[in-house]
PQR file with spaces between the fields and no chain letter, atoms N, CA, C, O and H, PARSE charges and radii, in Angstrom:
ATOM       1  N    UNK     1     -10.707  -19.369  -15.638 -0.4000 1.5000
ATOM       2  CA   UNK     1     -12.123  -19.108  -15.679 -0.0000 2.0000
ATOM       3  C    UNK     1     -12.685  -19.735  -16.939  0.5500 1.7000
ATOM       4  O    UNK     1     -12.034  -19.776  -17.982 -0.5500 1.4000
ATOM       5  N    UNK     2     -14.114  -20.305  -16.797 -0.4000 1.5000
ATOM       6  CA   UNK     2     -14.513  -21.060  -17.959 -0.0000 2.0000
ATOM       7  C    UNK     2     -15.098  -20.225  -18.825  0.5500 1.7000
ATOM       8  O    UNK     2     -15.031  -20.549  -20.011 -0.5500 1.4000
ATOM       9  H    UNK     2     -14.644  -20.272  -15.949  0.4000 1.0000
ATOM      10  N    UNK     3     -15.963  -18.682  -18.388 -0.4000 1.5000
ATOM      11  CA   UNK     3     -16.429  -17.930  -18.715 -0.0000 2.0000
ATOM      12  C    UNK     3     -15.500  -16.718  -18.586  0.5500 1.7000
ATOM      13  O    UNK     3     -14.331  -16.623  -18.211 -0.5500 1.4000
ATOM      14  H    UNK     3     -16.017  -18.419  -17.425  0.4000 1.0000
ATOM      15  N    UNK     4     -16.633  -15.586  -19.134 -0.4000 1.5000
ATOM      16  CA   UNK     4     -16.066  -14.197  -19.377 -0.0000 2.0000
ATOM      17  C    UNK     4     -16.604  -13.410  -17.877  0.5500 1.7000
ATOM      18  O    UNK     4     -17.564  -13.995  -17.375 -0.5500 1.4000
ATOM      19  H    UNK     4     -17.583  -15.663  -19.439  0.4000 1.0000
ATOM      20  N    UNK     5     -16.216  -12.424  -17.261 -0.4000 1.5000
ATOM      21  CA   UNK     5     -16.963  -12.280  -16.312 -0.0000 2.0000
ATOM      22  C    UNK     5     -16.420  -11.257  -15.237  0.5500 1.7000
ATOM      23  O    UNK     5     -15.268  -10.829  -15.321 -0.5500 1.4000
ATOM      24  H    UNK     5     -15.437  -11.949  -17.669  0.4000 1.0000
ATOM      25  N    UNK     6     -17.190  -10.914  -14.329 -0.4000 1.5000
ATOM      26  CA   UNK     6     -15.926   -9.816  -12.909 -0.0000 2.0000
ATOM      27  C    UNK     6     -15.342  -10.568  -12.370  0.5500 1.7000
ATOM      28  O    UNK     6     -15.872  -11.675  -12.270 -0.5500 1.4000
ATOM      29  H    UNK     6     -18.125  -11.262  -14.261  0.4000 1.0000
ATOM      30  N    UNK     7     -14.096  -10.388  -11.808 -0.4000 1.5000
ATOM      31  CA   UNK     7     -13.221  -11.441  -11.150 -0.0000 2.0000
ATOM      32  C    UNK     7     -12.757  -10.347   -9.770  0.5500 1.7000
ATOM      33  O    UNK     7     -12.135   -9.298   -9.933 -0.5500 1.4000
ATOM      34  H    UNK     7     -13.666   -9.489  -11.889  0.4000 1.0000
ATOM      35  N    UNK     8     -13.202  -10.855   -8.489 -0.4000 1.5000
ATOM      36  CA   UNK     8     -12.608  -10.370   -7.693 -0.0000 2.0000
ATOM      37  C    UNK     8     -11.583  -10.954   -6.530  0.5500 1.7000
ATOM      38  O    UNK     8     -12.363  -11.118   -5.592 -0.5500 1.4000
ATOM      39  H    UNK     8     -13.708  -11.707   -8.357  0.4000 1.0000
ATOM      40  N    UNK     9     -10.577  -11.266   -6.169 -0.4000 1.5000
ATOM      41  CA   UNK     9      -9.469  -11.854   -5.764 -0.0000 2.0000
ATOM      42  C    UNK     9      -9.214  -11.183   -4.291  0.5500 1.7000
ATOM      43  O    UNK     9      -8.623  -10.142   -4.578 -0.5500 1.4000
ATOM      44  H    UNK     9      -9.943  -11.133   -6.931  0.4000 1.0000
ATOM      45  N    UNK    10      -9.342  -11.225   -2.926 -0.4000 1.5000
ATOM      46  CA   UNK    10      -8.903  -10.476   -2.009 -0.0000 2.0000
ATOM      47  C    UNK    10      -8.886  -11.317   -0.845  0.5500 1.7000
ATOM      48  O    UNK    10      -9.483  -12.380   -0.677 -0.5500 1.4000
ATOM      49  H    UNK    10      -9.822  -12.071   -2.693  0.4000 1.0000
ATOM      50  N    UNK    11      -7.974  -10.581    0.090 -0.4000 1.5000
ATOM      51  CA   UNK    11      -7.528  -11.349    1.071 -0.0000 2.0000
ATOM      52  C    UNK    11      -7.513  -10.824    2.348  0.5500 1.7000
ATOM      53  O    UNK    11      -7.037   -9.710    2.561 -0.5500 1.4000
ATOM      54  H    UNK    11      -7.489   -9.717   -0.046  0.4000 1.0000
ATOM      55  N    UNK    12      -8.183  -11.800    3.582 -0.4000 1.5000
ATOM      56  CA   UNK    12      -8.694  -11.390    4.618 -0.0000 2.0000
ATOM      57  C    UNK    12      -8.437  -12.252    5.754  0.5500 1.7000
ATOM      58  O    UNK    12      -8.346  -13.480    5.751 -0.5500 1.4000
ATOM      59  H    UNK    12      -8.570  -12.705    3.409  0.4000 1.0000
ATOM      60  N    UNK    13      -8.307  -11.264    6.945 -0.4000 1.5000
ATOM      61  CA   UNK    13      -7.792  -11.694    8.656 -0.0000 2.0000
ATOM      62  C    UNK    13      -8.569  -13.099    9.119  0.5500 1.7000
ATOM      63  O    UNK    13      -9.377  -13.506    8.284 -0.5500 1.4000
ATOM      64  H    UNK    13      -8.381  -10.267    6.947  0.4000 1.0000
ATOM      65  N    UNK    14      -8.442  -13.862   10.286 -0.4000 1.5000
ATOM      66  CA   UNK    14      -9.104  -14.699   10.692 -0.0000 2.0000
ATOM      67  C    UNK    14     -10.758  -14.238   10.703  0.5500 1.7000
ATOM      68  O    UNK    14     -11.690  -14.826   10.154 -0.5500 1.4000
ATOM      69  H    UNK    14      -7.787  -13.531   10.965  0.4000 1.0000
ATOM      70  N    UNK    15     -10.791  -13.160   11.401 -0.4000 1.5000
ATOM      71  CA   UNK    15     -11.965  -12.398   11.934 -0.0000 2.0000
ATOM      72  C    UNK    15     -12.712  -11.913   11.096  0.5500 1.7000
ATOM      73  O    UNK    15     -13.877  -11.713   11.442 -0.5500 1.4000
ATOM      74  H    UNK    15     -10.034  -12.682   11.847  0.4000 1.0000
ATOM      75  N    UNK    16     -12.256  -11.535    9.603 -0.4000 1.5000
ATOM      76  CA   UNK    16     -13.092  -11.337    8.444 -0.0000 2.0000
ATOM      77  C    UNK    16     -12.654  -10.009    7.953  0.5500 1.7000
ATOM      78  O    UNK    16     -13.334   -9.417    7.115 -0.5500 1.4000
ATOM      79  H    UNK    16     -11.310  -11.698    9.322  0.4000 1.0000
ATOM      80  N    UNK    17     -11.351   -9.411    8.514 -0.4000 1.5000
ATOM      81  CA   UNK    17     -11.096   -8.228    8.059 -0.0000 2.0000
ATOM      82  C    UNK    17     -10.671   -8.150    6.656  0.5500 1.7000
ATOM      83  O    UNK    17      -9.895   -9.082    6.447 -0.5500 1.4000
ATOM      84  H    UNK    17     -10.799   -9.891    9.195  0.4000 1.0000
ATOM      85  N    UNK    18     -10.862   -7.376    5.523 -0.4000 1.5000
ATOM      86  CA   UNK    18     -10.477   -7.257    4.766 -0.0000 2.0000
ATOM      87  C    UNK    18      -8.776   -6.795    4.650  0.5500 1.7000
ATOM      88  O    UNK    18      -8.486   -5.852    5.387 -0.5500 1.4000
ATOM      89  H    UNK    18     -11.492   -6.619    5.693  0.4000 1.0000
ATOM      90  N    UNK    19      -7.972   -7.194    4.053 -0.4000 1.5000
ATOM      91  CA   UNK    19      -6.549   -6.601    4.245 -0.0000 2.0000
ATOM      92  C    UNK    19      -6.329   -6.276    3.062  0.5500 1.7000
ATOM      93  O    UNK    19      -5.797   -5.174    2.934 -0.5500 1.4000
ATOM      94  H    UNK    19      -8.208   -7.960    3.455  0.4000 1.0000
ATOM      95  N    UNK    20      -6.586   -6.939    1.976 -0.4000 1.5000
ATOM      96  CA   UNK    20      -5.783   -6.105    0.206 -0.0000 2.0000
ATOM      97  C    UNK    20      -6.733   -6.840   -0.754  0.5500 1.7000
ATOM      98  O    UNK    20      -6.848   -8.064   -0.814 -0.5500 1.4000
ATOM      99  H    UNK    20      -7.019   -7.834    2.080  0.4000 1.0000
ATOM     100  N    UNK    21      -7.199   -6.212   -1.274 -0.4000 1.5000
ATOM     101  CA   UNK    21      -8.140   -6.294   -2.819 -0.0000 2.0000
ATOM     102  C    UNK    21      -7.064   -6.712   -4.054  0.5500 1.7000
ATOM     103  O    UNK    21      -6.632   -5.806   -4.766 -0.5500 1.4000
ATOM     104  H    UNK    21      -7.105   -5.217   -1.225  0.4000 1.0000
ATOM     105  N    UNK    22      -6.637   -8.124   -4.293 -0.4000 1.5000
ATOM     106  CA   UNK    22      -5.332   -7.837   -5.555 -0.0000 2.0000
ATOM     107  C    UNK    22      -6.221   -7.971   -6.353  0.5500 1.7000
ATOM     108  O    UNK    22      -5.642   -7.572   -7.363 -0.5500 1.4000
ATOM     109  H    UNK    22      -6.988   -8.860   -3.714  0.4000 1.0000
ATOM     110  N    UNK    23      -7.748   -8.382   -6.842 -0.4000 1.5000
ATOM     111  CA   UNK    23      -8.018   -8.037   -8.235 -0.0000 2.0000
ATOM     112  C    UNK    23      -9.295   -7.796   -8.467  0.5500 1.7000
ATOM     113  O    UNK    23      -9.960   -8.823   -8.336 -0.5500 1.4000
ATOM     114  H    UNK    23      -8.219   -8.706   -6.021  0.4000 1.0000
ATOM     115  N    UNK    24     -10.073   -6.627   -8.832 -0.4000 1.5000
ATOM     116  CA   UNK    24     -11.145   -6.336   -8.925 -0.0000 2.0000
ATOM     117  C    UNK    24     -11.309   -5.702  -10.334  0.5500 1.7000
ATOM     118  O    UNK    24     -11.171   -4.562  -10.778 -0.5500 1.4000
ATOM     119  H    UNK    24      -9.532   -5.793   -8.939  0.4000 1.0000
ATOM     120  N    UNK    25     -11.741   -7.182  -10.975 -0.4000 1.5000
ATOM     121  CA   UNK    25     -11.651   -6.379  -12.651 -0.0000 2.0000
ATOM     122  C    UNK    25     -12.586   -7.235  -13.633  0.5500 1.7000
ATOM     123  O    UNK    25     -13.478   -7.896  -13.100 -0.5500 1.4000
ATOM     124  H    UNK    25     -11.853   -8.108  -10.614  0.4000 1.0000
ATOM     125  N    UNK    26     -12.463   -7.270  -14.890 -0.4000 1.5000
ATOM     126  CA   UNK    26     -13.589   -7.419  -15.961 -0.0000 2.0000
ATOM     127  C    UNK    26     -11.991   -8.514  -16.319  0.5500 1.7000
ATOM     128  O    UNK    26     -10.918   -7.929  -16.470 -0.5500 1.4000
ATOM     129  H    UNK    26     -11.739   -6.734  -15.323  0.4000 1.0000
ATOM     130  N    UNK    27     -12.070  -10.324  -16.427 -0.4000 1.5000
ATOM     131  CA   UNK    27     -11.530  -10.682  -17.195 -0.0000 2.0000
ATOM     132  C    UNK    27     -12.212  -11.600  -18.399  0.5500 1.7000
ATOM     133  O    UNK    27     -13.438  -11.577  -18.501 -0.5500 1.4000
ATOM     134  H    UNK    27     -12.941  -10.800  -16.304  0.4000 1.0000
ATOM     135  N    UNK    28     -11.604  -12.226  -19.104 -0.4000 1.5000
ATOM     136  CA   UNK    28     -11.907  -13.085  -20.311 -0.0000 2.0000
ATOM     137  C    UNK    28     -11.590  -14.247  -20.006  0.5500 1.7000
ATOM     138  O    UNK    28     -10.547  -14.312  -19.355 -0.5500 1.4000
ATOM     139  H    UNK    28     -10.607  -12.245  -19.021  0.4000 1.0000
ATOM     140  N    UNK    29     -12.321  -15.641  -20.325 -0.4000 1.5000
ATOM     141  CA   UNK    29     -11.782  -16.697  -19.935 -0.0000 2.0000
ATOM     142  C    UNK    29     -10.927  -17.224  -19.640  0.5500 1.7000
ATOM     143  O    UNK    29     -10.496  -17.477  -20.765 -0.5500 1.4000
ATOM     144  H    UNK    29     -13.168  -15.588  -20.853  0.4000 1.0000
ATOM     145  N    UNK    30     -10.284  -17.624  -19.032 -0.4000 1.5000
ATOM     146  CA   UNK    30      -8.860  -18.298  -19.101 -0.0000 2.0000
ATOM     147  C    UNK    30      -8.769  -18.276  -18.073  0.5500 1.7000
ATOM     148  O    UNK    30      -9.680  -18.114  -17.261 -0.5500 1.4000
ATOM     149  H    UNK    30     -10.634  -17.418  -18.117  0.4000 1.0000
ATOM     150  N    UNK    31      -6.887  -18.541  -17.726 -0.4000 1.5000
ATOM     151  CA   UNK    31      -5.884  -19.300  -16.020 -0.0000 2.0000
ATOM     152  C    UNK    31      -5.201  -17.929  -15.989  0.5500 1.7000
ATOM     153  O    UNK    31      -4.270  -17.546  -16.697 -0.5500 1.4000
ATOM     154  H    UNK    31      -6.147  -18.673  -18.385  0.4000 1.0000
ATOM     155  N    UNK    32      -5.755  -17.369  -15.171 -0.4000 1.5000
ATOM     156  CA   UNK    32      -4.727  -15.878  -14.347 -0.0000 2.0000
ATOM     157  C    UNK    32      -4.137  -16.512  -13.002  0.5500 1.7000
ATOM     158  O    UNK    32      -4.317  -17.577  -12.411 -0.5500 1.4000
ATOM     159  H    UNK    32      -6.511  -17.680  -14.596  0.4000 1.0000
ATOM     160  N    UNK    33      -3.351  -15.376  -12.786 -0.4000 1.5000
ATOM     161  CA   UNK    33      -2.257  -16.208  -11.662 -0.0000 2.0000
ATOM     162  C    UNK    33      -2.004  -14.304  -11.078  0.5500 1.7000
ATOM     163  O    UNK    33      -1.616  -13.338  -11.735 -0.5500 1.4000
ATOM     164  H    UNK    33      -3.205  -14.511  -13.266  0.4000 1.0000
ATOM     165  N    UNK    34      -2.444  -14.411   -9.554 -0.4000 1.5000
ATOM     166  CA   UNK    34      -2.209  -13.681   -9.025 -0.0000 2.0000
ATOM     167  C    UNK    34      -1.175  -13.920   -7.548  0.5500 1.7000
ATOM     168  O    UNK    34      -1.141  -14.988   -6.937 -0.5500 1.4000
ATOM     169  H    UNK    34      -2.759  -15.196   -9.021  0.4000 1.0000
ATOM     170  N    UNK    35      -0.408  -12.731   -7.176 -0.4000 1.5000
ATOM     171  CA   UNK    35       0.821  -12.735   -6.537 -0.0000 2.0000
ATOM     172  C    UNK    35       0.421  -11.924   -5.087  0.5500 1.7000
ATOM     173  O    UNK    35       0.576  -10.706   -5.173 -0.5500 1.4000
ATOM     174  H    UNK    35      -0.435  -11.863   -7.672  0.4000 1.0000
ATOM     175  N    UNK    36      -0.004  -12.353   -3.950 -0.4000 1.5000
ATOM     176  CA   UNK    36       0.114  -11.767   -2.528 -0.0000 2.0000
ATOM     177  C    UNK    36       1.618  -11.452   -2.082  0.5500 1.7000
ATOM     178  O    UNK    36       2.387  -12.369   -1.792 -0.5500 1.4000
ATOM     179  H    UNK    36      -0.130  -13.342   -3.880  0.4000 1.0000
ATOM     180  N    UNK    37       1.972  -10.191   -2.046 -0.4000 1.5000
ATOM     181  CA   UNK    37       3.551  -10.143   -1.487 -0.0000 2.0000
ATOM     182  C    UNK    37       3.399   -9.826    0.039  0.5500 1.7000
ATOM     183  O    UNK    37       4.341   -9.279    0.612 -0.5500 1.4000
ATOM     184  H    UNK    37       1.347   -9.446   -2.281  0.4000 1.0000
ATOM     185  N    UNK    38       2.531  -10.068    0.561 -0.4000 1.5000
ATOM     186  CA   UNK    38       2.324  -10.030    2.360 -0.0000 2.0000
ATOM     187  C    UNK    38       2.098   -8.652    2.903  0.5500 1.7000
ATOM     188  O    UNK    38       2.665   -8.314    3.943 -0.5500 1.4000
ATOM     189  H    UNK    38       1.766  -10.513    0.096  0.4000 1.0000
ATOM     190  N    UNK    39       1.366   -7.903    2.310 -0.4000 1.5000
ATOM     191  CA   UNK    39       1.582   -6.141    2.328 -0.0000 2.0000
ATOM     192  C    UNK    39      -0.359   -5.953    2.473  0.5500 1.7000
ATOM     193  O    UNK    39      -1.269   -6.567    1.916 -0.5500 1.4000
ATOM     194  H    UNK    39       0.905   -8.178    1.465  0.4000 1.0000
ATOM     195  N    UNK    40      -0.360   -5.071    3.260 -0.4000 1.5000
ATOM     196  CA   UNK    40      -1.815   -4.580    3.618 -0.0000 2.0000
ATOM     197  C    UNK    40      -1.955   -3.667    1.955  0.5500 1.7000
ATOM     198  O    UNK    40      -1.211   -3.405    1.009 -0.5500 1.4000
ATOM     199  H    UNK    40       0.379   -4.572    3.713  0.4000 1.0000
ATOM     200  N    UNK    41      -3.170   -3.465    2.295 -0.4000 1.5000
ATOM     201  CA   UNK    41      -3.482   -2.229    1.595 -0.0000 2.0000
ATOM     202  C    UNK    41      -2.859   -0.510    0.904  0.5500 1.7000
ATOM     203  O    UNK    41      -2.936    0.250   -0.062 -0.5500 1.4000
ATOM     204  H    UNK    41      -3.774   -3.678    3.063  0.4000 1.0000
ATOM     205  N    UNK    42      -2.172   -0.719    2.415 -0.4000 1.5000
ATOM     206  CA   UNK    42      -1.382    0.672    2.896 -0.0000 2.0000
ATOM     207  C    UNK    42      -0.126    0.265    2.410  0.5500 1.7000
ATOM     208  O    UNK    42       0.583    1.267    2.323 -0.5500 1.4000
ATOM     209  H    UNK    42      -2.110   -1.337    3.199  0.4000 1.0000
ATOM     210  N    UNK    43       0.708   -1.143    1.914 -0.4000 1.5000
ATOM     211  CA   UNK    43       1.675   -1.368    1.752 -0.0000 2.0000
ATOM     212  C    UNK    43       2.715   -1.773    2.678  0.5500 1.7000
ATOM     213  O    UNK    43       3.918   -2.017    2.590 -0.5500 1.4000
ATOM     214  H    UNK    43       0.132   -1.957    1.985  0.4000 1.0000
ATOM     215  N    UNK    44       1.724   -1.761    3.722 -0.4000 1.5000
ATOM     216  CA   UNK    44       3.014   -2.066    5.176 -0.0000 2.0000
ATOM     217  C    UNK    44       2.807   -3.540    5.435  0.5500 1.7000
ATOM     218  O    UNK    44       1.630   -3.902    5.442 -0.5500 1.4000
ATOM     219  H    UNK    44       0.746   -1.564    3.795  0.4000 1.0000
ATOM     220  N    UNK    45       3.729   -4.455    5.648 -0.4000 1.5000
ATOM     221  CA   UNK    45       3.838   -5.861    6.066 -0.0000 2.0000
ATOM     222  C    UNK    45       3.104   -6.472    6.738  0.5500 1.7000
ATOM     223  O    UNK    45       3.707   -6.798    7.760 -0.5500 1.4000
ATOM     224  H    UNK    45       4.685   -4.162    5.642  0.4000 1.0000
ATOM     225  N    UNK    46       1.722   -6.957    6.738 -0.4000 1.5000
ATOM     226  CA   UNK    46       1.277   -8.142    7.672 -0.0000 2.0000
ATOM     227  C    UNK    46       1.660   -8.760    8.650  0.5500 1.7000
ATOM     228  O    UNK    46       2.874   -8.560    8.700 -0.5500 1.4000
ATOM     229  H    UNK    46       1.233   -6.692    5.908  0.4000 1.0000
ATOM     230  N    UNK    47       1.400   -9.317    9.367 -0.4000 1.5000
ATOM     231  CA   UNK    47       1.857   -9.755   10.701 -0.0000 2.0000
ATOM     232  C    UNK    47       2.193  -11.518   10.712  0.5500 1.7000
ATOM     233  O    UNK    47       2.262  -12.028    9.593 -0.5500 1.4000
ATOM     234  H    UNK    47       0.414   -9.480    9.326  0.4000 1.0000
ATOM     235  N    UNK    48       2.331  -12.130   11.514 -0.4000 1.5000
ATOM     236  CA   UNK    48       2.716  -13.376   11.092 -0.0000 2.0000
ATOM     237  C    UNK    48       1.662  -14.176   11.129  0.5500 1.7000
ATOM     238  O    UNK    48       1.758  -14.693   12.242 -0.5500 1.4000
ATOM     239  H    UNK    48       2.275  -11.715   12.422  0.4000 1.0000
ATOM     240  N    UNK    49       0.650  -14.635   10.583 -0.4000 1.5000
ATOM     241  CA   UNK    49      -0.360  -15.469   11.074 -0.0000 2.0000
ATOM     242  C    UNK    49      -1.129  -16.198    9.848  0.5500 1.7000
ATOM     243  O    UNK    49      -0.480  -16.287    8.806 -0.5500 1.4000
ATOM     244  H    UNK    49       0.572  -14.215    9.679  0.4000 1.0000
ATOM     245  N    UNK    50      -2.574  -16.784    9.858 -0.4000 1.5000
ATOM     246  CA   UNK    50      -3.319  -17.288    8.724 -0.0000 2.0000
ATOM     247  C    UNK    50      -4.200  -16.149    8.261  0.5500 1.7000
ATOM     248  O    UNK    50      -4.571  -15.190    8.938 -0.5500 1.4000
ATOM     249  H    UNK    50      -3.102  -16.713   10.705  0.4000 1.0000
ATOM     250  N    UNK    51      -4.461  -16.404    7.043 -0.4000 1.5000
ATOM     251  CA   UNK    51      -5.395  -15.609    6.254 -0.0000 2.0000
ATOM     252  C    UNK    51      -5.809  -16.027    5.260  0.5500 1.7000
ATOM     253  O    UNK    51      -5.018  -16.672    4.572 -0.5500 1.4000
ATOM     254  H    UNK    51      -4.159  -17.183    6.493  0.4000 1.0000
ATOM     255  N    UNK    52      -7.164  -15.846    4.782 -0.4000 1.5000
ATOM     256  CA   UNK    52      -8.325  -16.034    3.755 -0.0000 2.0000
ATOM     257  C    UNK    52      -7.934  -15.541    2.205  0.5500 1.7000
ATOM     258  O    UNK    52      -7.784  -14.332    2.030 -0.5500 1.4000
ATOM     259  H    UNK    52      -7.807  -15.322    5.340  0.4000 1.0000
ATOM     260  N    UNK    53      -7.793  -16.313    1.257 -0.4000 1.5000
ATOM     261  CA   UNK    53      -7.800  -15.789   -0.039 -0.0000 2.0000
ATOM     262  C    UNK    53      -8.988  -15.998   -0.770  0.5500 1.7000
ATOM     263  O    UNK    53      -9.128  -17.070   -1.358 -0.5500 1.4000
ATOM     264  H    UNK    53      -7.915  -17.295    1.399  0.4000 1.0000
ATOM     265  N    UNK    54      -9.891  -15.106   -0.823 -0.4000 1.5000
ATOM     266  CA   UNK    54     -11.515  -15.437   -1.336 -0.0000 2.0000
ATOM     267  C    UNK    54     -11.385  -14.970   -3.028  0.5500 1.7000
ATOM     268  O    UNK    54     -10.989  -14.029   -3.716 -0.5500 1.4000
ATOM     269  H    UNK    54      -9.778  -14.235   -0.345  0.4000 1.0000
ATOM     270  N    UNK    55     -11.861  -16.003   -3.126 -0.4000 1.5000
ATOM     271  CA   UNK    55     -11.837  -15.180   -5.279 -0.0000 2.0000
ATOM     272  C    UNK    55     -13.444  -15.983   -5.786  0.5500 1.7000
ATOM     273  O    UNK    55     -14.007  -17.061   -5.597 -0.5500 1.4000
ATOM     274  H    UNK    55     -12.182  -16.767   -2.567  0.4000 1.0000
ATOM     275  N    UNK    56     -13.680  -14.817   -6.449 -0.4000 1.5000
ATOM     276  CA   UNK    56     -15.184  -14.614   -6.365 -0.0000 2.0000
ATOM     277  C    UNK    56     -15.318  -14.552   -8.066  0.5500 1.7000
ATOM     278  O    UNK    56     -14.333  -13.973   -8.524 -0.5500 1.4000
ATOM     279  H    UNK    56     -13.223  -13.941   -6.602  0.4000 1.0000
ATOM     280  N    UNK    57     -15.983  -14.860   -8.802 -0.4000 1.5000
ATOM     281  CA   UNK    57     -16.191  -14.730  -10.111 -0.0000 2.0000
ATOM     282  C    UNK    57     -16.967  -15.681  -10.572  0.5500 1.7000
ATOM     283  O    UNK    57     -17.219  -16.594   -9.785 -0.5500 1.4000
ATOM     284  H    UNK    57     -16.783  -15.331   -8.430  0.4000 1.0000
ATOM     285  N    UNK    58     -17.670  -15.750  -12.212 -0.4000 1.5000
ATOM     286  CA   UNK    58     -19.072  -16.892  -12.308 -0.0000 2.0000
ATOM     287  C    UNK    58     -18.382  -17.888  -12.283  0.5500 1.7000
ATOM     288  O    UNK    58     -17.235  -18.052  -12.698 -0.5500 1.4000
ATOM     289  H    UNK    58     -17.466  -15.008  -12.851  0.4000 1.0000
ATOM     290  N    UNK    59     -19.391  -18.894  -11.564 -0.4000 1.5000
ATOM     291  CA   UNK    59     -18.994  -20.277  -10.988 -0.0000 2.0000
ATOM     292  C    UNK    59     -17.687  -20.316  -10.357  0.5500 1.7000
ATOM     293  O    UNK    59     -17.010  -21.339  -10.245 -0.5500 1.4000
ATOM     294  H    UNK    59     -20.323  -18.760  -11.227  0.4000 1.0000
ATOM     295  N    UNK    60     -17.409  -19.334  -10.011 -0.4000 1.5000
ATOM     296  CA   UNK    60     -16.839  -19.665   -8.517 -0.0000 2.0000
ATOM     297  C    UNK    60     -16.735  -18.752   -7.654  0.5500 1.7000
ATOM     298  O    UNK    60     -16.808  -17.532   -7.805 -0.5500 1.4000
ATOM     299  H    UNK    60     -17.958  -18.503  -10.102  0.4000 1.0000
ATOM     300  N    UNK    61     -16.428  -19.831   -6.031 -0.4000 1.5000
ATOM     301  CA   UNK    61     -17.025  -18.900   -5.202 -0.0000 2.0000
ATOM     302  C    UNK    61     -15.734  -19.822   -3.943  0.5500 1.7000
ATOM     303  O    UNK    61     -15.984  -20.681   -3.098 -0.5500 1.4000
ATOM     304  H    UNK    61     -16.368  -20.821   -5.908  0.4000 1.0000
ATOM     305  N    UNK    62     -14.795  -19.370   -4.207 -0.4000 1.5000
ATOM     306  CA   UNK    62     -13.618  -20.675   -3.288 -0.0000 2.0000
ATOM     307  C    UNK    62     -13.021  -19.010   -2.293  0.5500 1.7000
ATOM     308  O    UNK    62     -13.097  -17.782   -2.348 -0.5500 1.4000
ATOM     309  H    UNK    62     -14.592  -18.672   -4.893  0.4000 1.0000
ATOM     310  N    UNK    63     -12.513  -19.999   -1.566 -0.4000 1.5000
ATOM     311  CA   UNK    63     -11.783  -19.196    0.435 -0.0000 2.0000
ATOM     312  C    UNK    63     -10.516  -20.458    0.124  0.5500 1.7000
ATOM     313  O    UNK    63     -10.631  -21.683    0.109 -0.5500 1.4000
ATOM     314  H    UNK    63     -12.452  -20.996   -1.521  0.4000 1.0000
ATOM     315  N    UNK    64      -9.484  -19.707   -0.073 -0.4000 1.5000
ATOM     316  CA   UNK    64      -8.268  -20.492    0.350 -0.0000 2.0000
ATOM     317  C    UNK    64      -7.080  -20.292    1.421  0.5500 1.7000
ATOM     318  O    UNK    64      -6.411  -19.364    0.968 -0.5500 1.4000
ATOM     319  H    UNK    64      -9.390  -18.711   -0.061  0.4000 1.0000
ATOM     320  N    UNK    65      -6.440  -20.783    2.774 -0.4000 1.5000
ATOM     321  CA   UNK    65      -5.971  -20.319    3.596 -0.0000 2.0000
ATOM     322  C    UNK    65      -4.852  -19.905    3.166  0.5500 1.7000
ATOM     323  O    UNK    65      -4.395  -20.715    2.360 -0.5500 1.4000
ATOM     324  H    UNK    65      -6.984  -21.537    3.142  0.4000 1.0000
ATOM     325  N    UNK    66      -4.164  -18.984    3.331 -0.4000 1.5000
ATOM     326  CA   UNK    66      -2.636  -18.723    3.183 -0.0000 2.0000
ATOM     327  C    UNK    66      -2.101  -18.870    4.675  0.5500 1.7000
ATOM     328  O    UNK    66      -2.899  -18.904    5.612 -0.5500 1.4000
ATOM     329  H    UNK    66      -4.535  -18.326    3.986  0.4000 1.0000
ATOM     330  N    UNK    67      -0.202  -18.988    4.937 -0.4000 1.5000
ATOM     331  CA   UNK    67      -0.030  -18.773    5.767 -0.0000 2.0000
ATOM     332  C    UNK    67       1.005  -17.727    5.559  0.5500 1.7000
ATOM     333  O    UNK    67       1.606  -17.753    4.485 -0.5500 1.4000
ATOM     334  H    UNK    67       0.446  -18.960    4.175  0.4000 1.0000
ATOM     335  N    UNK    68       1.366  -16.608    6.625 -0.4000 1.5000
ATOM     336  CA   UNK    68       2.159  -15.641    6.355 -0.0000 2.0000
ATOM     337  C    UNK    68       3.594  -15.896    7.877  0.5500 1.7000
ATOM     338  O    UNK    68       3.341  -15.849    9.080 -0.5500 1.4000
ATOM     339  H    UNK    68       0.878  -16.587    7.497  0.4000 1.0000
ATOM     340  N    UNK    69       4.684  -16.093    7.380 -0.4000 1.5000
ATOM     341  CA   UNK    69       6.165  -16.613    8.115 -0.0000 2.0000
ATOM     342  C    UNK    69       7.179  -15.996    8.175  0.5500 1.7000
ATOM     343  O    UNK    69       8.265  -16.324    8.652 -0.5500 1.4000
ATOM     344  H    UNK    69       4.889  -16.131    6.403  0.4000 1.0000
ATOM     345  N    UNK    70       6.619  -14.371    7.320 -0.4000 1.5000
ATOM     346  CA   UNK    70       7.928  -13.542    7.405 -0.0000 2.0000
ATOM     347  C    UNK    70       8.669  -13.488    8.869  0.5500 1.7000
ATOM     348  O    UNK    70       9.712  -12.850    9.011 -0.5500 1.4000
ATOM     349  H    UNK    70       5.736  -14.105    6.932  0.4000 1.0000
């Protein structure tokens, strides 16, 4: 991040479902590195398919596909 700012990180179904929030927080500039281990919300395993990694924070606003192959 180039700025200081809310950073929110979460990841979602084809259809737009929300499945797990990994980061909803206050960071400080810099390169964070966040980890999807394929687990809903509830902690139970995902299914095999594509999904949305949206990360939201100032000046940016990016959707990146994951694919899940367990």
């Amino acid at each position: 991040m180039s700025t200081s700012g809310n950073l929110t990180v979460q990841v979602f179904t084809l259809d737009g479902n929300l499945v797990k929030t990994l980061a909803r927080t206050r960071v400080n500039e810099g390169t964070y590195t966040y980890r999807w281990d394929g687990t809903n919300g509830a902690g139970n395993p995902v299914a095999r398919s594509l999904y949305f990694v949206k990360i939201t924070a100032p000046g940016i606003d990016e959707t990146r596909k994951v694919m899940v192959i367990q």
